[in-house]
N, C-alpha and C positions, 0 to 999 in steps of 0.2 A: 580339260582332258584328265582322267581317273586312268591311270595306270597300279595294277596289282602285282604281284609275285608271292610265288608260292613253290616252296618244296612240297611235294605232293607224296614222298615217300611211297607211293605205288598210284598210279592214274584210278583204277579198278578198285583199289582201297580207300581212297577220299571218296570216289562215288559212291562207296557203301554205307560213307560215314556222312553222307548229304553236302557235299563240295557243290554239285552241278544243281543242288537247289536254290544252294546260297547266292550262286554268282549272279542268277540274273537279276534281283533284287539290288544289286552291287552299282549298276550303271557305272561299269568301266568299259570302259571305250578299249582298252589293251589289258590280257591279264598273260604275265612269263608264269608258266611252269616249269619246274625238273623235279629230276627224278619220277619219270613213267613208271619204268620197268616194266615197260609192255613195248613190243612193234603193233606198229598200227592193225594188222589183221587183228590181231587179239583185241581191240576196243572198238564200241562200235556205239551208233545212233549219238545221243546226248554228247559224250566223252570226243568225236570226234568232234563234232559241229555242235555243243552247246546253242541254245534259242538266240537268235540273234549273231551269232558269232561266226567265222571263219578259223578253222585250227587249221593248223602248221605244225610236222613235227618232225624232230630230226633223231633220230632213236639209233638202240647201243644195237653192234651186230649179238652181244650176248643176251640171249633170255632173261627177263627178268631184273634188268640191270639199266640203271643211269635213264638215259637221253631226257630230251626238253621238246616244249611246245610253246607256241606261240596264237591266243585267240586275239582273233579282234573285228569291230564291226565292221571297220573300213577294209575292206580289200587291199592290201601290201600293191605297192608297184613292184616291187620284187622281193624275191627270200632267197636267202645264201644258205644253206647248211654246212654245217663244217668250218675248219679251218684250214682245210688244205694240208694237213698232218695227221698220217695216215694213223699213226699210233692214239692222236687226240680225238678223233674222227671217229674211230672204231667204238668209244666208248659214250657217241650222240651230246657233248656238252654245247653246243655251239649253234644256234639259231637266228638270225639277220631276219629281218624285217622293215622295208623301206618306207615310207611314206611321205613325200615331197621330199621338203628336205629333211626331214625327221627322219632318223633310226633309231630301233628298238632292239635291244639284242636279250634274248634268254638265255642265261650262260650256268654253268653247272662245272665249280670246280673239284677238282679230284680231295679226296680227304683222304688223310696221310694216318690216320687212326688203327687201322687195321694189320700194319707192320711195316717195316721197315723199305718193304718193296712199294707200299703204296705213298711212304711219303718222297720216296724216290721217284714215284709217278706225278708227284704232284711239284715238287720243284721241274719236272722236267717240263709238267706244262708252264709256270708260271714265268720261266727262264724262257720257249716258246713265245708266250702269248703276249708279254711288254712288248717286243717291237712291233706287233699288233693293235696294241691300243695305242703306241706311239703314232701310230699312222691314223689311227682314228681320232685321235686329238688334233691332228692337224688336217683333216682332209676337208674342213670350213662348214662340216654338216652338224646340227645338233644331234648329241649322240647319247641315248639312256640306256645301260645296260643294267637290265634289272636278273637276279639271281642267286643262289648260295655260291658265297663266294670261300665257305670254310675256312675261313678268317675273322676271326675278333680283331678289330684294329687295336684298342686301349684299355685301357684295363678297366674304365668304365664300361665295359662292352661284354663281360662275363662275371659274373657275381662270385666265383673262384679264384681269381687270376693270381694270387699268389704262391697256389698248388700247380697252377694249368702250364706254368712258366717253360716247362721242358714239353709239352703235351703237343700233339699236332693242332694246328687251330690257333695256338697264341706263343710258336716259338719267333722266336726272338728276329731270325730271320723273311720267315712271314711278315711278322709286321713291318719290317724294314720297305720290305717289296710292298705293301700295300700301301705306305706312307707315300714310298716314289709316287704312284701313281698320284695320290693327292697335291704333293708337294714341289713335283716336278714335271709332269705329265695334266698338271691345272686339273681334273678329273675332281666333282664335289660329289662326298658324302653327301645326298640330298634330306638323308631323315635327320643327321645331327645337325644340319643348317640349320635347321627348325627348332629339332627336339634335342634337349641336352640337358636331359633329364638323367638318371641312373635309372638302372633296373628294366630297362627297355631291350627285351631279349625278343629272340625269333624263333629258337630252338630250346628243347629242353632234353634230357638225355630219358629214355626212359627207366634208367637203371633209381633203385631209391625213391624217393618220393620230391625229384627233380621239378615236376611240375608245380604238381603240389604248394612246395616250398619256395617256387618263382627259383631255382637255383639254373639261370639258363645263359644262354651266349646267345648276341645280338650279329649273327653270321650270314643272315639275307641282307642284301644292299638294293638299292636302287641308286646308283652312280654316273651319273653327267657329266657335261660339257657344261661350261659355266653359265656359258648364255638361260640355256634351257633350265639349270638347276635353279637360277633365280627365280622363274617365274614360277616357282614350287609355294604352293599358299595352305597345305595343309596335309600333314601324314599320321596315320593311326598302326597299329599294331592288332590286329583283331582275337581276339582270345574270348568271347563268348561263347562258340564254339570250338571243337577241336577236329580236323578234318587231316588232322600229321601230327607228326613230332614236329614237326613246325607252323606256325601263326603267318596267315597272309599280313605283308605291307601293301597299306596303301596310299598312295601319294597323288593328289589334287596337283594340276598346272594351270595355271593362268593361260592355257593355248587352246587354238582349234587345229585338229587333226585334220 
């Protein structure tokens, strides 16, 4: 099973920049999106239903803003959108995806970058959504949530980190929250099981010559349930082409879908 994710920084803008060329040469079986910033009238043919694929989306009530999708070949037994929080709800981060006992979530957290008010939106989701994943670590499904989680875990994780210290993305109590998850919530990092390497980033800032210079933060995850995280045999970071400010992850399982 070939599982992808991708910040797509506009659905309608990776399309322009050959996203939906690449993917089906990809053979992934599951690819998470976020950030549309489109409702689905607005996208149409390819962008909805890519060759082979089934999309799924859960999109922001605001124009041009946030929500997530979900492709894949196999037909879902079921799709959740949301979170049952009307305030986290409004802005499309949250996608569910069943398949046997497999679950796929495409999730899309809030970033606190833009002022005061949004990283107060963003503790508010991530204060929300632990007793969330609390329940999804224990509810005996294997569970992948793949997404921009706008979080650098360690300071291996952003090629600044000694500037970024007070920045939304690597303050101090972020990490804290994202650790719980790993460290008390069982939930694996599945790219650093593997890779743990440096300089293995997902985003790059467009400001400067960020990209350029590799000057990025490694802030897409794909994160499991332990079972399923083990059977992970092989993840890349794709950067040959550029179809975002961010690089799709892709991650190989040892499973059939």
């Amino acid at each position: 099973m070939r599982i992808i994710t991708l910040n797509l920084n506009g659905v309608r803008s990776a399309a322009n920049k050959g996203f939906f060329r690449w993917l089906p040469t990809q053979q992934a079986d599951i690819v998470c999106v976020q950030e549309l910033k489109a409702h689905v009238v607005d996208i149409t043919g390819e962008m909805i239903s890519p060759d082979g694929y089934h999309g799924y989306f859960h999109c922001a009530e605001k124009k041009g803003y946030s929500g997530v999708g979900i492709y894949s070949r196999h037909k879902p037994d079921n799709i959740i959108e949301g979170l049952g929080i009307a305030e986290i709800d409004a802005e499309g981060r949250f996608l569910r995806a069943d398949f046997g006992p497999l679950t796929v979530i495409s999730i899309y957290f809030p970033s606190g970058s833009s002022g005061e008010h949004r990283q107060a939106a963003k503790f508010f989701f991530l204060e929300r959504f632990l007793p969330m994943l609390k329940e999804l670590a224990g509810c005996g499904r294997e569970i992948i949530l793949c997404g921009d989680w706008n979080i650098a875990h360690k300071e291996i994780d952003l090629k600044n980190w000694r500037s970024n210290q007070k920045n939304s993305g690597f303050l101090p109590e972020e990490r804290t929250w994202l650790s719980g998850v790993f460290d008390e919530l069982e939930f694996v990092d599945v790219f650093r099981r593997i890779n743990t390497e440096p300089e293995q980033y997902t985003w790059w800032s467009n400001r400067g010559q960020a990209w350029a210079k590799n000057v990025g933060w490694r802030i897409d995850y794909q994160i499991a349930t332990p079972e399923i995280a083990a059977k992970a045999t092989e993840v890349s970071i794709y950067k040959a082409e550029r179809f975002s400010d961010h690089s799709p992850l892709t991650i190989d399982y040892d499973y059939n879908i």
